[in-house]
N, C-alpha and C positions, 0 to 999 in steps of 0.2 A: 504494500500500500504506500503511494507516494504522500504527502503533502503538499498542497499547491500553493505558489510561492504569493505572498501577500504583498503589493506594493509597498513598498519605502515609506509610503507619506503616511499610508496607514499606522503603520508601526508609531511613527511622529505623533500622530493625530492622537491616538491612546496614550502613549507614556502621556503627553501634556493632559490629558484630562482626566489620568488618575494620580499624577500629580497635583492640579488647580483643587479636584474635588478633595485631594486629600490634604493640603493644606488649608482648603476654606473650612472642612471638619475639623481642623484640628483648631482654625481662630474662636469657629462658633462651640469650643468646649473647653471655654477658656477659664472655664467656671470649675476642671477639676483636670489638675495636671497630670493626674494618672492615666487618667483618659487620653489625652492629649500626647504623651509618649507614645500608647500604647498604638494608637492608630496612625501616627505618623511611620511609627515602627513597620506596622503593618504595609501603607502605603511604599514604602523603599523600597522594602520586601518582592512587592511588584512589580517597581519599577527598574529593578535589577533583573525579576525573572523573564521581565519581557526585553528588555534590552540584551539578556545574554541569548534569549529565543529566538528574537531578531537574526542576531550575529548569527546562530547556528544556523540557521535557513536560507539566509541571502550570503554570508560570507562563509569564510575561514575564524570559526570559534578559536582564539586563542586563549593561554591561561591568564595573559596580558589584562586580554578584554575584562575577562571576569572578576581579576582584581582590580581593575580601574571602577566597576559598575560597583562592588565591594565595596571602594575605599570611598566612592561620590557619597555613597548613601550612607557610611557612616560618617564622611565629614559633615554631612547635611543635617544626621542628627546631633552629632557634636556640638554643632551651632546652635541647633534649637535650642539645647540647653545651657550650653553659655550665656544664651540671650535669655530664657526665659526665669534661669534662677540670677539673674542680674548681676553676674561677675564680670562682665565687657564694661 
């Protein structure tokens, strides 16, 4: 069984919208920061597993890629908590 290969822009079009959706959930629960880790968490989560799905489908998966998509998503949340326990 093959998989049929999804445009480019597609791939684009979703990481940005489970991106935008996952950070506009994480402003509107801003009311409990457990929540608020936990699903930003979750979102990365995604937006790693489709960016490395991507890779594997249209290109050459390297181990590069998958620690580059790794280290975005943890600097990303790194930030969020610098900023939000107000040490910056």
């Amino acid at each position: 069984m093959r998989i049929r290969k999804v445009p480019h822009s597609l791939y684009y079009v979703i990481e940005l919208i489970v991106l935008l959706s996952g950070f506009f959930s994480v402003y509107m629960l801003s009311f409990n920061f457990q929540l608020q880790e936990i699903t930003l968490a979750i979102v990365l989560v995604f937006y790693a597993l489709i960016g490395i799905f991507h890779h594997k489908l249209h290109h050459d998966l390297r181990r590069k890629i998958v620690i580059e998509y790794i280290l975005i998503s943890v600097l990303i949340f790194v930030c969020f908590l610098f900023i939000s326990t107000g040490k910056i």
